[in-house]
C-alpha positions as CSV (number, residue, x, y, z in Angstrom):
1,X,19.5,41.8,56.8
2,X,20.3,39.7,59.8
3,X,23.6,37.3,59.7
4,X,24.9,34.6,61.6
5,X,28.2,33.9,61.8
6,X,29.2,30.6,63.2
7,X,32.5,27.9,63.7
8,X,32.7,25.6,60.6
9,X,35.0,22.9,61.9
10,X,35.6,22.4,66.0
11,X,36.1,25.9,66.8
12,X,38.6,28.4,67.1
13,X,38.2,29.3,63.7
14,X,38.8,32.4,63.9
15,X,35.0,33.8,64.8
16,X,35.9,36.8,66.7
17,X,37.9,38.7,64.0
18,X,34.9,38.5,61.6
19,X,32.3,39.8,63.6
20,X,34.7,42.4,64.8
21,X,35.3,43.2,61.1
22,X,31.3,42.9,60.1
23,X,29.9,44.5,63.3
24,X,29.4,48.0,61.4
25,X,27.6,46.7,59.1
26,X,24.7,45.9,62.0
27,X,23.5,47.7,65.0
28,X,23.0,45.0,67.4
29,X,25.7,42.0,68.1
30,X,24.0,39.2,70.1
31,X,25.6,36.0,71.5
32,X,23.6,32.5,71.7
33,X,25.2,29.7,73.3
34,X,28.2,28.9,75.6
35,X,29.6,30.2,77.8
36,X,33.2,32.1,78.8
37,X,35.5,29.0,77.4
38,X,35.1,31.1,74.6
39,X,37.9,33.1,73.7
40,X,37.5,35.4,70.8
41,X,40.8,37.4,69.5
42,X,40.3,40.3,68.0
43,X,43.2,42.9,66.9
44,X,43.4,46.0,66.6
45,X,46.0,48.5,65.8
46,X,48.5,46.1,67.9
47,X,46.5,46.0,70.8
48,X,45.1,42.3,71.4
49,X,41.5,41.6,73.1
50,X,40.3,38.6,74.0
51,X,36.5,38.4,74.8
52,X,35.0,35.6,76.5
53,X,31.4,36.4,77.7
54,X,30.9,39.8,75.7
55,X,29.9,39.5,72.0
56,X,32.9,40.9,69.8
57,X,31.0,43.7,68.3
58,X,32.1,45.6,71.7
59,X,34.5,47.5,70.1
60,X,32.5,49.5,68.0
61,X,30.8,52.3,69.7
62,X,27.3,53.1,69.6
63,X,26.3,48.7,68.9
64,X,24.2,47.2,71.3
65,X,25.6,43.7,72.7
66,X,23.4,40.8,73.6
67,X,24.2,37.5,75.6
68,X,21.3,35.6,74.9
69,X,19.6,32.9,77.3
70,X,21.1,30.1,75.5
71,X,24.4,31.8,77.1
72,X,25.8,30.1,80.6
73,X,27.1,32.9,82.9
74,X,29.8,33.7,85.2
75,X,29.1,36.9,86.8
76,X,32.5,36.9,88.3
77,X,33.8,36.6,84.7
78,X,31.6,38.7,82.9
79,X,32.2,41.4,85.7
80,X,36.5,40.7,85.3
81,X,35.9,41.1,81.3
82,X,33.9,44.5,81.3
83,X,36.4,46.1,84.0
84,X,39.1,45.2,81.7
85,X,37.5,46.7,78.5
86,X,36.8,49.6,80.6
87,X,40.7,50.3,81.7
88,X,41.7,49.9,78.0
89,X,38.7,52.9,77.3
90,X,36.4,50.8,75.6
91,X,32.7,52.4,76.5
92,X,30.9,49.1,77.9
93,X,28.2,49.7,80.5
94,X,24.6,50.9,78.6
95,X,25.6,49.1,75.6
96,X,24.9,45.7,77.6
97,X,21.9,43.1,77.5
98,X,21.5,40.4,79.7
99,X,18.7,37.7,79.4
100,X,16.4,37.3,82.7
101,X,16.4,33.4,81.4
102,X,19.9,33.0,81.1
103,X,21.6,30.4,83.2
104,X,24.5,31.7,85.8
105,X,27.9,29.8,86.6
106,X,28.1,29.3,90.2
107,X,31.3,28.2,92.1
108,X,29.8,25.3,92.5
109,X,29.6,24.1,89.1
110,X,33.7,24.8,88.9
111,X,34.0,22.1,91.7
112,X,32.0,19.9,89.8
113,X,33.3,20.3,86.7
114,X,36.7,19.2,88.1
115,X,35.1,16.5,89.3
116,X,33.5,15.3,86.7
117,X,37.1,15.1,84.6
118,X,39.1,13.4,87.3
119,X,36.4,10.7,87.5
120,X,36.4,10.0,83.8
121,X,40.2,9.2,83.5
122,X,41.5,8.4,80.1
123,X,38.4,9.2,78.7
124,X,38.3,13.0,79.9
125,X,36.6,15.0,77.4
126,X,39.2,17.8,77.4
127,X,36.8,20.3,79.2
128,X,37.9,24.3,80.5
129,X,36.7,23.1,83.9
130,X,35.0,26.7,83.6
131,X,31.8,25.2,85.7
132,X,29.8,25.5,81.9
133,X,29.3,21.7,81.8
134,X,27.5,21.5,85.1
135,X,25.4,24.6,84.8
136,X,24.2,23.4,81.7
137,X,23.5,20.2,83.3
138,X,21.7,22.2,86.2
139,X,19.3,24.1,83.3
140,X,18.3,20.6,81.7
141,X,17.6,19.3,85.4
142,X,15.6,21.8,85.7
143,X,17.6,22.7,89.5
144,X,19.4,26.0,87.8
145,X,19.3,29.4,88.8
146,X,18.7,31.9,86.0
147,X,19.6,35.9,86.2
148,X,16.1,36.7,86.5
149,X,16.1,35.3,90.0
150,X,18.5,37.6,91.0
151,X,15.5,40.0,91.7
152,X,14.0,37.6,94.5
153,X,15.9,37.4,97.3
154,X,13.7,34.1,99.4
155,X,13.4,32.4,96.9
156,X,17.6,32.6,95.3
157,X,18.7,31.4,99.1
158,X,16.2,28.6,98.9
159,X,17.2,27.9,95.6
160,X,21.3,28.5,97.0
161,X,21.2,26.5,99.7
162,X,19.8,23.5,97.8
163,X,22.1,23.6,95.5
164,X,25.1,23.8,97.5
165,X,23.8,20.8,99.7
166,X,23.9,18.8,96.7
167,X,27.5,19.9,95.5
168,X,28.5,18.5,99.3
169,X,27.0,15.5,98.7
170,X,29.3,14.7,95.1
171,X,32.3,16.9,96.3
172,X,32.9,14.4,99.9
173,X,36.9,16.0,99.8
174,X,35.3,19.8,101.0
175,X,32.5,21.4,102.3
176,X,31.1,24.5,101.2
177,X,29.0,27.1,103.1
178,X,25.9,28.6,100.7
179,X,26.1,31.8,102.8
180,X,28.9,33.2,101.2
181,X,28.0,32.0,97.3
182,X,24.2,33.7,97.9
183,X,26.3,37.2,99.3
184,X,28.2,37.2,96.6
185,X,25.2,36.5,94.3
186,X,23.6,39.6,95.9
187,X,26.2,41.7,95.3
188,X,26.0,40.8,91.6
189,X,22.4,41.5,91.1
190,X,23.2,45.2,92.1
191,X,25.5,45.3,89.2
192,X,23.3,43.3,86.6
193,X,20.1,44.9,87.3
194,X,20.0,47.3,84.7
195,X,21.5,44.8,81.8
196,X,19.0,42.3,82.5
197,X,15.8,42.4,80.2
198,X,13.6,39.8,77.8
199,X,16.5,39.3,75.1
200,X,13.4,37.8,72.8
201,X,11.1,40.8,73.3
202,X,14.1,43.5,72.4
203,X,15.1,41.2,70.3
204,X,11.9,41.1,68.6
205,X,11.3,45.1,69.0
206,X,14.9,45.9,67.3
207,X,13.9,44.1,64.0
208,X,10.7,45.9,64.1
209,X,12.0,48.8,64.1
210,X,14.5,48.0,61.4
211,X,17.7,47.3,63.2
212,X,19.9,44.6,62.2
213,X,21.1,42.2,64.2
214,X,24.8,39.8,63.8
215,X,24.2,36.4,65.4
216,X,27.2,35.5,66.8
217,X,28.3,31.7,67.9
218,X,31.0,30.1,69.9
219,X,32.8,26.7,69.7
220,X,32.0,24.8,66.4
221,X,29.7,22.8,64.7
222,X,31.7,19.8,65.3
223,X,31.8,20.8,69.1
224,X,27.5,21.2,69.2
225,X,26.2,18.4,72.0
226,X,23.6,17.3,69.3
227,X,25.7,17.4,65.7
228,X,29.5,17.5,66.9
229,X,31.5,14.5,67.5
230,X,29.5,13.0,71.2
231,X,30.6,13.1,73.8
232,X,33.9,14.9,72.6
233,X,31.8,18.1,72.8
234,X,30.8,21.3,74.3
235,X,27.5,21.4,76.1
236,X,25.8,23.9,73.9
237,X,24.1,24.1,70.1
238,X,26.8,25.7,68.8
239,X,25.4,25.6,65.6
240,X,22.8,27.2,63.2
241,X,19.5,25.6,65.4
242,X,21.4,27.9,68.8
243,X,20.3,31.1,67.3
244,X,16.6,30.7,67.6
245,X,16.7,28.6,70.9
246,X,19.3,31.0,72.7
247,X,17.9,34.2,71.7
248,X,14.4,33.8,71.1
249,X,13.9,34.8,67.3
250,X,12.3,32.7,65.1
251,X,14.2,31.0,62.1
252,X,13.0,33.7,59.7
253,X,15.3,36.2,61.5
254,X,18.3,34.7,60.0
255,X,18.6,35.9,56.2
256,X,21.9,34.8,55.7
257,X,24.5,32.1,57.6
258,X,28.3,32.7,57.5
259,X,30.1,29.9,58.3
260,X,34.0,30.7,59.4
261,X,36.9,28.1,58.7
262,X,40.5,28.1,59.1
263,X,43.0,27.2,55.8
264,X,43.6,24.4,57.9
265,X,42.2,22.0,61.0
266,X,42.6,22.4,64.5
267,X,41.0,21.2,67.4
268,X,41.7,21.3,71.4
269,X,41.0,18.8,74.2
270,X,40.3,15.0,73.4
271,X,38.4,13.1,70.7
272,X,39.1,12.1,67.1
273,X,40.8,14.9,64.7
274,X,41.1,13.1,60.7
275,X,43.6,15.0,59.7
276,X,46.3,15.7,62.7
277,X,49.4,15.8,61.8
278,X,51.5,15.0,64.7
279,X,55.2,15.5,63.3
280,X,57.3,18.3,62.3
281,X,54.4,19.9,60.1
282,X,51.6,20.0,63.2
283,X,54.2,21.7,64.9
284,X,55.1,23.7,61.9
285,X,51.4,24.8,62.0
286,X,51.3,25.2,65.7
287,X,53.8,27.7,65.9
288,X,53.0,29.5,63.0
289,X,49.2,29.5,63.6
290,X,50.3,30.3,67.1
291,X,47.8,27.9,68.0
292,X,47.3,28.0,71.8
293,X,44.2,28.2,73.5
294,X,43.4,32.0,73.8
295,X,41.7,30.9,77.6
296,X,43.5,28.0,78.2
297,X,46.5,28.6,76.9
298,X,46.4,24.4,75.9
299,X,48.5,23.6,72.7
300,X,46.0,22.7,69.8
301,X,46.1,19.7,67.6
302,X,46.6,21.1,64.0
303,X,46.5,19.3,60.6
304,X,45.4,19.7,56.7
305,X,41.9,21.2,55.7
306,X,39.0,18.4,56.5
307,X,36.3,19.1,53.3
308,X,34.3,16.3,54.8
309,X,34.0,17.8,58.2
310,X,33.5,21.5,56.5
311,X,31.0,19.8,54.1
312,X,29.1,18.1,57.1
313,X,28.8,22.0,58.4
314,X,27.5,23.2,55.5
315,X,24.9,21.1,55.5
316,X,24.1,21.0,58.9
317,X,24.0,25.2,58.9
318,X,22.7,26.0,55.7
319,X,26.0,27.7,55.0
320,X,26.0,30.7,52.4
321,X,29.4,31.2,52.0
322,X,33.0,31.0,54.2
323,X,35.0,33.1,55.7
324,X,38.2,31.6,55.6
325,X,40.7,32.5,58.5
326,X,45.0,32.4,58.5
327,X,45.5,31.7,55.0
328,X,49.0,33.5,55.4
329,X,49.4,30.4,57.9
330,X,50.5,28.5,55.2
331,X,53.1,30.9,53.6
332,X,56.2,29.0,52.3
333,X,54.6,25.6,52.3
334,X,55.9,23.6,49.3
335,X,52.8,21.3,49.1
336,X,49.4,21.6,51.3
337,X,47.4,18.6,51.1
338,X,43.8,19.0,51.4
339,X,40.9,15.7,52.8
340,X,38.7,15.5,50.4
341,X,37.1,11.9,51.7
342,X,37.7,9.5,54.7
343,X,38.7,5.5,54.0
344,X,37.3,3.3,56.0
345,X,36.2,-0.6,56.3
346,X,37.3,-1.0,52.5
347,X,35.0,2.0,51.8
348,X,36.0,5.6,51.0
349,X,33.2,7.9,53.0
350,X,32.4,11.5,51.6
351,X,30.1,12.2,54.2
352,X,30.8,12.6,57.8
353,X,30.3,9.8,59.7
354,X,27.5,10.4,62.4
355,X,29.1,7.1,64.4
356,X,32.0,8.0,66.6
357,X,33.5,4.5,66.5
358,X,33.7,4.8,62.7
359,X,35.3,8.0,62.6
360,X,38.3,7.2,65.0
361,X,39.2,4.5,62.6
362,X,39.0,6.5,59.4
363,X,42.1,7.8,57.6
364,X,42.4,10.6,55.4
365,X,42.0,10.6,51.8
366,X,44.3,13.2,50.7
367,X,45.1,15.1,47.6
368,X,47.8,17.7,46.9
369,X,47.9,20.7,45.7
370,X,51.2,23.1,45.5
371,X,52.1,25.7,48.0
372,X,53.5,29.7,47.7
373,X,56.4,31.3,48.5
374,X,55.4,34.9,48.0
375,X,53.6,36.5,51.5
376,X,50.6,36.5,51.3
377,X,50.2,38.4,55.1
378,X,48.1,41.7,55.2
379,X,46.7,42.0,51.5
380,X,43.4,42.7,50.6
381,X,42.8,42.2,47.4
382,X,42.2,38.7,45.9
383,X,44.2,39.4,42.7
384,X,46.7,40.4,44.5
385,X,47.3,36.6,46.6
386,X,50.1,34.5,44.6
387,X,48.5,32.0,41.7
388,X,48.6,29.1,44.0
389,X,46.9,30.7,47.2
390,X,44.2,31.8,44.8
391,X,44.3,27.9,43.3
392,X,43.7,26.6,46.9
393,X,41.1,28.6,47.9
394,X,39.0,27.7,44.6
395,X,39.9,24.2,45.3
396,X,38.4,24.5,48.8
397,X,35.1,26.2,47.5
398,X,34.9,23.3,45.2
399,X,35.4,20.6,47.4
400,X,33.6,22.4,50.4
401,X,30.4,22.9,48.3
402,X,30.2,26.7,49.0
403,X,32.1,29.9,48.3
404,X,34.6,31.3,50.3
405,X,33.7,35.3,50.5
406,X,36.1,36.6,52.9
407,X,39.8,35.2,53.1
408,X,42.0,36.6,56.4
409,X,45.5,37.3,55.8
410,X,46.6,38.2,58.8
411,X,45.4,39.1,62.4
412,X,44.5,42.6,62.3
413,X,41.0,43.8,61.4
414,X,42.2,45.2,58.2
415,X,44.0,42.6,57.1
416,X,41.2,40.9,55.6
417,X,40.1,40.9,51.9
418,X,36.7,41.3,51.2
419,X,35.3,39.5,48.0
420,X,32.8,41.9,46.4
421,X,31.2,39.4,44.0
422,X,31.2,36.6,45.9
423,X,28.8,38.5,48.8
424,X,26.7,39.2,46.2
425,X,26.2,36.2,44.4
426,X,25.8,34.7,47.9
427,X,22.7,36.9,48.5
428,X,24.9,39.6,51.1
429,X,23.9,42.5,48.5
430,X,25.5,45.6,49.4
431,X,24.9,45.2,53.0
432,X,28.8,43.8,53.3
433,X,31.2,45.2,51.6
């Protein structure tokens, strides 16, 4: 069986831990879209990883980790992430796969990127200012320079040099020289060269053979540049149509999809959020959440559980089931209110709205349901979560439209309970459990 696992609201979600917590259950971990403004936190006996580039099945010796071609990226990050797994003893090197078609990061596309936010103003998108926007924008333009060039020298200065006269044409403040950018690049392809293969045609060979293969996604459907709330986006498919376009595996590869959703809402950077809650209870969740951008470092937006939106990305993905991340978040809460539709124009909306300009005017349609007192932090068995937490998370399958199979309690891998009968019911057989 191969699964994806995917963001369910605007990201952060909580992605990273599951995979982590899945990845022995496969024998290949491959990444789809994005690019290193991702940032997922995994934990592990106390010591805290952050992976931005490499898929977060890394951990487990002996899996094979793939960054597909639907993946922008940074050598110099990729590079900066692998020597730091490598000081903390985590065996990296041979376990690495690198697309030829994948698109990289250059310095230039950080410039731009800064760029690009200054000049829009109040109506910044909220972006890393990584360089991903631009490179992206490079690959659709057809001007971008994929890892596979790194084997022809000509042809990469050509394609350098090109590029780097155009940055100076945008960028009038500074003037950069190509030479360095292509020595650099050089330098990199040394490193690469024996990551870089057809991600499809292993791919392809692996499933063949009978290997299994975890699908793993960034962001959030609500942040994919085609479904997610335009142009407050990222500049990927972060959603379930990403796995066959940035890997190269046709739709039949993916037997099951696992969406991943937090007890609650958060988002970072600009555009609308439903549900914030902007007093003392955002910052309630904030700080308990410790919500703060595991790259950035930026303070996210927090409010109540959003059904509609987690509807709208059950739909969109063909969801299975949920994982559902931080429910121990919500520990001594006396009421938790939960969106179960939008009101807008006179009208109350169950659906998501595809129009932008409708959704900033919408306001919540709330309902309550009571809180717990008793912890609920590091257990891991479903009888064993208070009456109430147990009342809320049936209330959020019902309203979400799809069972919720794994509930986190906590941070660390093994505080996570694992529900047996919902996998199978949810056609995960014994595979997971």
């Amino acid at each position: 069986m191969n699964l994806a696992v995917l963001g369910a609201q605007w990201g952060d979600e909580g992605k990273g831990k599951i995979v982590d917590l899945l990845t022995p259950h496969f024998s290949i971990v491959a990444r789809y879209q994005g690019g290193h403004n991702a940032g997922h936190t995994v934990y592990v006996h106390g010591v805290k990883f952050i992976l931005r580039l490499i898929p977060s099945g890394i951990l487990h010796p002996g899996v094979t980790c793939v960054i597909g071609n639907g993946v922008v990226v940074d050598p110099q990050a990729l590079f900066a992430e692998v020597d730091e797994l490598i000081k903390l003893d985590i065996d990296v090197g041979h376990r690495i796969r690198v697309s030829d078609k994948a698109h990289l990061i250059l310095p230039y596309h950080r410039d731009l990127d800064l760029l690009s936010e200054a000049r829009r103003g109040e109506r910044k998108i909220g972006t890393t200012s990584r360089g991903i926007g631009p490179a992206y924008e490079d690959k659709i333009a057809r001007r971008g320079i994929r890892v596979g060039d790194l084997a022809d020298p000509a042809a990469l200065e050509q394609a350098v040099r090109d590029n780097v006269a155009a940055r100076n044409r945008v960028v009038q403040d500074s003037t950069m020289d190509w030479r360095p950018v292509l020595q650099q690049l050089l330098l990199y392809a040394d490193r690469l060269k024996p990551w870089v293969c057809d991600v499809s045609l292993m791919l392809s060979e692996a499933m063949h053979a009978g290997r299994s293969i975890l699908f793993e996604g960034a962001q959030g459907t609500l942040l994919d540049i085609d479904h997610g709330t335009y142009p407050y986006v990222t500049s990927s498919n972060a959603s379930i149509g990403g796995v066959c376009t940035g890997l190269g595996v046709g739709p039949r590869a993916i037997s099951r999809v696992l969406g991943v959703a937090k007890a609650y809402t958060t988002r970072v950077g600009e555009g609308p959020l439903p549900t914030e809650l902007t007093g003392d209870m955002g910052n309630r969740l904030r700080e308990s959440g410790h919500e703060y951008g595991a790259v950035t470092g930026r303070p996210r937006r927090c409010g109540w559980y959003d059904a509609v939106a987690v509807r709208y990305g059950v739909r969109i993905n063909g969801l299975d089931a949920l994982a559902l991340t931080k429910l121990d978040v919500l520990d001594g809460l006396e009421q938790i209110g939960i969106c179960t539709g939008y009101r807008c124009g006179g009208r109350t909306l169950t659906e998501f709205p595809s129009d932008l300009a409708q959704l900033v005017v919408c306001e919540p349609v709330y309902e309550s349901m009571p809180g717990w007192s008793t912890p609920t932090r590091g257990l891991r068995r479903f009888e064993d979560l208070p009456e109430s937490a147990r009342q809320y998370v049936a209330r959020l399958e019902d309203v979400s439209g799809v069972p919720v199979a794994i509930v986190s309690t906590g941070s660390e891998r093994d505080e996570t309970i694992l529900r047996t009968d919902v996998l199978q019911k949810a056609g995960f057989g014994r595979h997971i459990q």
